[in-house]
N, C-alpha and C positions, 0 to 999 in steps of 0.2 A: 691186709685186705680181708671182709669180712665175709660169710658166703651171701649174707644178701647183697652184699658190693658185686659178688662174682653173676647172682642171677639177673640184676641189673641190666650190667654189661651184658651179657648173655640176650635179658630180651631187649635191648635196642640192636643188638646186630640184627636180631630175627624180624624186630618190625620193618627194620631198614629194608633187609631185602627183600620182606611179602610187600613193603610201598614199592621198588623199584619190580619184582615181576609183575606186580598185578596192574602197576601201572603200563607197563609193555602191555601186558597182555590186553587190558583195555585200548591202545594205539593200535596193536596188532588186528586187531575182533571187528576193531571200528574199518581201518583199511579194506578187512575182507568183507565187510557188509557191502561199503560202498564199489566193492570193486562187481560183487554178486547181483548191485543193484543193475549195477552200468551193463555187467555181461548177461542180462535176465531183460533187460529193455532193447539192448540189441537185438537177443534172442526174438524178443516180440513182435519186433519193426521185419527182422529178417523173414517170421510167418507170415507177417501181413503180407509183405512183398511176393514172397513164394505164393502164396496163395490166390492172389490176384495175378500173378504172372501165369499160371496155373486155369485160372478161370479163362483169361484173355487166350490163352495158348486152345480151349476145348473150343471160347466162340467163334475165333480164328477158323476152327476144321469145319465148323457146322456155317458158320457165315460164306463162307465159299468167295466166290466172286461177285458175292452182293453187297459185300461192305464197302468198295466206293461207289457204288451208284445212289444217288437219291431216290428219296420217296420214302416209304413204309417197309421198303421188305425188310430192311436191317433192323428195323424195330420190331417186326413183326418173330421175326430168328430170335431177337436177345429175349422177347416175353416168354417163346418157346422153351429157349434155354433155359432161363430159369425157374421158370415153372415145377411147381410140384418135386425143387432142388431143397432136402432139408439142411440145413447152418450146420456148418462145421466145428464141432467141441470147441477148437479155439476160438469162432467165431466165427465171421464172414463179413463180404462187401454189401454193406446195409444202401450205397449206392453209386452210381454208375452214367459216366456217362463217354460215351464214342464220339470221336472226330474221323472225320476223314483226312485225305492227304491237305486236303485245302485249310482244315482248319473248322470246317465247319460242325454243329454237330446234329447227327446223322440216327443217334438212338441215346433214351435216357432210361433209368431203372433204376427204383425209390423203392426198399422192402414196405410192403403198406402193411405188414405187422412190429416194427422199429420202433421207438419212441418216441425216439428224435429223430424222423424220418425228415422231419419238414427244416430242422436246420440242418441237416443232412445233406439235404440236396441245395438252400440257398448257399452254402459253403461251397459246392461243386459248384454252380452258377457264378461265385464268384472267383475262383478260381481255374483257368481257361489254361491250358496247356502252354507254356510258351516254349517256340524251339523245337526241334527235334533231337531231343536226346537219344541216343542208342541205347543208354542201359535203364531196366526200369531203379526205380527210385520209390521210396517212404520216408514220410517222417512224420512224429509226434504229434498231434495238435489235439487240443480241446475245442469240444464241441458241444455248446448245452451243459457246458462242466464237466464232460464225460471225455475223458482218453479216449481217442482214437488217431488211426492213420489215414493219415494221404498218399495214396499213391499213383504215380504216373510210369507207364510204359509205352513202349512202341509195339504196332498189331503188325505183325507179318504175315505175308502167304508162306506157303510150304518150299516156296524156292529161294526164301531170305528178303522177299521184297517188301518193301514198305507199304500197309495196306491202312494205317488208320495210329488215333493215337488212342488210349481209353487211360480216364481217368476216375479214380474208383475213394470211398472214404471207408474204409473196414475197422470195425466195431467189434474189439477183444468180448470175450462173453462174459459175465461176469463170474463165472464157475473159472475160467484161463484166472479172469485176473485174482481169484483167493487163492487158486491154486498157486500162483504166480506167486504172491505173496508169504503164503503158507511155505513154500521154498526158497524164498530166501531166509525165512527167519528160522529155520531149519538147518541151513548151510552158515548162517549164521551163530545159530546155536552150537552146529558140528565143532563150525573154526574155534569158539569158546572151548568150548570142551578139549578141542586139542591142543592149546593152547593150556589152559588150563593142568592138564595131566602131562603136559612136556614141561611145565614149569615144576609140578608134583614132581615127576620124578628126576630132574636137576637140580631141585630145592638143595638133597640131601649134599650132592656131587660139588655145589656151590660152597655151601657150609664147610665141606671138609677141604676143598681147595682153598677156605680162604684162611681157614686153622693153620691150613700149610705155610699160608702167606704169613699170617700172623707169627709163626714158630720160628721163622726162618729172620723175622723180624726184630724178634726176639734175639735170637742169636746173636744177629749184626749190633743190638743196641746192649747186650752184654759185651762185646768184644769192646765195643766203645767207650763204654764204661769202665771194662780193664784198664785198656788203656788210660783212661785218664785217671785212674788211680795209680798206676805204674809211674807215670809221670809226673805226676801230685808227689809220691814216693820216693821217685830216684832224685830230683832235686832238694827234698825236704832232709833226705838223706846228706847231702852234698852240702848243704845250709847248715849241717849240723844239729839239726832235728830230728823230731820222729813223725811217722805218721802222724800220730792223734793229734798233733800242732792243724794237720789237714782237717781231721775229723771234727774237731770241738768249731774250729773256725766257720766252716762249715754250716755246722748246725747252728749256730752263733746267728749267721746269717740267714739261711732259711726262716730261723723264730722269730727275726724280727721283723724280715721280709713278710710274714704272714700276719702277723700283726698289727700290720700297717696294709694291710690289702692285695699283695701287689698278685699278678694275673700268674698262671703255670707254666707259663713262655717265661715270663722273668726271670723266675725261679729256679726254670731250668737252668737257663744261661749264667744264674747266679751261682746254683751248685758246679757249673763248670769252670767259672770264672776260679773261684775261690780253693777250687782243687789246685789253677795253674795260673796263682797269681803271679808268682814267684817263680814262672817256668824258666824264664827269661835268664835268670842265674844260672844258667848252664855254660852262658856265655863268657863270665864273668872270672877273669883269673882267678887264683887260689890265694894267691897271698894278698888280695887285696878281700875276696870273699870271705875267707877264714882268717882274715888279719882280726888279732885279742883286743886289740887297742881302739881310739879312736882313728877312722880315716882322717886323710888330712886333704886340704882342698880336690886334688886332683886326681886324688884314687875317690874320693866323693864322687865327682866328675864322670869317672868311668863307673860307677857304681849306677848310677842312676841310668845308666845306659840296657840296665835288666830290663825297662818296661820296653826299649826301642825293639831285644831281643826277641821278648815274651810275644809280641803284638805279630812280628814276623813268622814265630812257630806258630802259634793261632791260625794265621791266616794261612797256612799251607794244607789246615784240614777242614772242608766243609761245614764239617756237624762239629766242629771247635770254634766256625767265626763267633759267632754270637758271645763266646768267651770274654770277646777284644774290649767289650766296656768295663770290664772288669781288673784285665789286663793291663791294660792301656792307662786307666783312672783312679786307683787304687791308693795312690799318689798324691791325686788333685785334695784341693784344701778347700773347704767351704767359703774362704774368704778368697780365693783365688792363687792364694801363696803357695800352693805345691807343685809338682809337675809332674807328665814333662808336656805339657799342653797348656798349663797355666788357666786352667776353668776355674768358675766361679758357680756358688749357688745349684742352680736348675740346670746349667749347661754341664755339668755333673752328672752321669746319666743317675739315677737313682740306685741300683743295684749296688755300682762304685761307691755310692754315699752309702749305702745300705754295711757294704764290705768293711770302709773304714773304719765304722764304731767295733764291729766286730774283730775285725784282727787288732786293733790299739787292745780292746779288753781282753782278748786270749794273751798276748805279749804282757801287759802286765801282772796276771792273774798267774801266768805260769814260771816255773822255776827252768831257769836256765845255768848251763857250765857257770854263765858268769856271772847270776845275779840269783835271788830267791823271788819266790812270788811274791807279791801284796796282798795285803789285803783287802775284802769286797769293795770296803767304808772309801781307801783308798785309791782304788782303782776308779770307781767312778769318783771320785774328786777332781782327778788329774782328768777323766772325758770332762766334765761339769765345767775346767779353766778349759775346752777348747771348743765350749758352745759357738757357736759365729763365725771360728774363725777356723780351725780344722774339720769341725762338725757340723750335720744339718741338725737345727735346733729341734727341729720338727721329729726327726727320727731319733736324736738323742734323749726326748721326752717320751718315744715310744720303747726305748730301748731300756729305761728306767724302771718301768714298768714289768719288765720281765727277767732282769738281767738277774737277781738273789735265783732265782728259781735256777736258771740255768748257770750258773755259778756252783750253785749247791750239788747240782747232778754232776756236773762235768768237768769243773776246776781242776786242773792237776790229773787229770786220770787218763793212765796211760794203759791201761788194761781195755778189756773186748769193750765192753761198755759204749763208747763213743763209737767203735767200727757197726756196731751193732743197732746201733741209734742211726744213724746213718745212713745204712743198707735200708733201714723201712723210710725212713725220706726220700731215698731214690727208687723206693721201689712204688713209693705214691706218686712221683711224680714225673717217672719215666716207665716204671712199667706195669701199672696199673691196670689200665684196659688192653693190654697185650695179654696181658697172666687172666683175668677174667675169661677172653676171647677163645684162651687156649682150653680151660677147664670145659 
């Protein structure tokens, strides 16, 4: 792997995680805006309220006992009242108007410096108390385009008794509402910013737990890989073999698996299949195993019985099933003649087809107790008579293609070479962006 392989790797972890905090951190920012809007409008509606409760509570003291009676004097009180009254920074009740117990009403009061003085007050005219509610009350409404509040309360005397109801429209200032505004986007700015620098300084704490992650990942996908070399090993041993029988075949298959396209999931499964094709012989007596001679029907019989084996250990380890087509099909014949499933063609998974030209041409190509190698010319002769009918024709024309080259490096060689070749195949295709991630 090369170091621009490793910075790579390197920056897609890092963009990964500046998209996934800053993605938070944008859902986060957004939440606290909306939620600063909702408690900053509440806040608003709760001034209006106070403050009309406020107002209501002063003309209550000064109205005395003339606020149910009819005529003028209650109007005559509220102009007093508010007379020569300057607007409250956050604003004020721009207008006004009293009921009595009846319902009726008794006193009106319109700011005649307002603006919108005059839908001001048709809004009050049309909106007439209903009810006696006990607690006062505001809400929201547009007026002339302009936010403001409605508000309604109950007027009592000073012994809790019901004297009137007043209904008020109070007009935020517009100094409140920049200020208003100017604060959220401030409290909003803040939540970024903390946001922001919580993320700055967990970036690092992120990176190096996930290095942790990654090493410990590591670890586990080295122990697996042991093992499946140990495995590859202690039956290749058992077969009367060596390693490199593993290693060439292997490679054998990987070259031509790439060659023909196939994806890094395959490939994996391919480099595991082809370690523990043959795992399945552990099953398999001695004297039928290591018998010099030809088997004869019935030790054949039990012979074939290594893929039923093989398929069984596979399937006992997780991060080994994916082996099983390898395992399991190794066997099967392109024309359907083989076993022990008796597939044909396509229903041959490709890997298994991939395997077969591969181990036929290391078994010939290599020297064994009981036989010598062949040679190139003849080795692919003998695949060339099993186009159609052992082979896919398809991957036996892609295996032609490459097969002198890889004959030339690997034939017969039982030295580091093939271990060595090998280890950088597995280490492209299982621990590439682990070893990257680590650096």
């Amino acid at each position: 792997m090369t170091d621009e392989d490793n910075r790579r790797a390197r920056g897609l972890l890092h963009k990964l995680l500046i998209r996934r905090i800053a993605g938070v951190a944008v859902v986060v920012a957004a939440a606290l805006a909306a939620l600063v809007y909702f408690l900053e409008q509440g806040r608003l509606r709760q001034v209006a309220v106070d403050l009309a409760v406020q107002r209501a509570a002063q003309f209550t003291a000064v109205a005395g006992d003339a606020l149910p009676v009819r005529g003028g004097e209650v109007q005559a009180r509220l102009d007093r009242f508010v007379s020569g009254r300057l607007p409250r920074r956050e604003g004020g009740i721009v207008a006004a108007t009293i009921y009595d117990t009846e319902g009726s009403a008794v006193a009106r009061f319109v700011s005649p410096e307002y603006t919108h003085r005059a839908a001001a007050a048709t809004f009050l005219a049309e909106h007439q108390p209903a009810g006696e509610g006990a607690e006062p009350t505001g809400n929201p409404v547009d007026i002339a385009g302009v936010r403001h509040f409605f508000v309604r309360l109950p007027m009592r005397a000073a012994a809790g008794r019901a004297i009137g109801r007043l209904t008020a429209v109070f007009a935020p200032s517009a100094l409140y509402l920049a200020e208003l505004r100017n604060r959220v986007w401030r409290t909003v700015g803040a939540a970024i910013a903390v946001v922001l620098i919580t993320a700055a300084i967990l970036y690092p704490v992120i990176v190096r737990l996930m290095r942790r992650v990654v090493e410990l990942s590591a670890n586990l996908l080295d122990a697996n890989l042991e093992m499946l070399s140990v495995l590859g090993s202690a039956i290749a041993k058992r077969d009367g073999d060596t390693d490199a029988h593993n290693y060439r075949v292997t490679i054998y298959s990987v070259r031509l698996a790439e060659a023909v396209g196939l994806d890094t999931r395959n490939i994996q499964a391919l480099i595991k299949g082809a370690f523990l094709h043959d795992v399945g012989k552990i099953g398999i007596a001695d004297h039928i195993l290591l018998k010099p001679g030809k088997l004869n029907d019935e030790e054949y019989a039990e012979m074939k019985k290594h893929v039923a084996h093989g398929i069984d250990i596979v399937r006992r380890a997780a991060w080994l099933a994916d082996a099983e087509k390898v395992v399991g099909c190794h066997h099967e014949k392109f024309d359907g003649g083989g076993y022990d499933g008796h597939l044909e063609a396509d229903a041959i998974p490709v890997i298994a087809r991939v395997f077969a030209i591969a181990d036929v041409f290391d078994a010939l190509t290599s020297r064994r107790p009981y036989k010598e190698s062949l040679a190139f010319e003849t080795a692919m002769e003998i695949l060339e008579r099993g186009r159609g009918t052992h082979f896919d024709p398809r991957l036996l024309d892609a295996f032609a293609g490459i097969a002198r080259s890889l004959h030339a490096a690997l034939a017969n060689r039982d030295d580091d070479h093939p271990r060595q070749e090998l280890q950088r195949i597995v280490t492209r295709y299982f621990k590439q962006d682990l070893a990257a991630l680590l650096t």
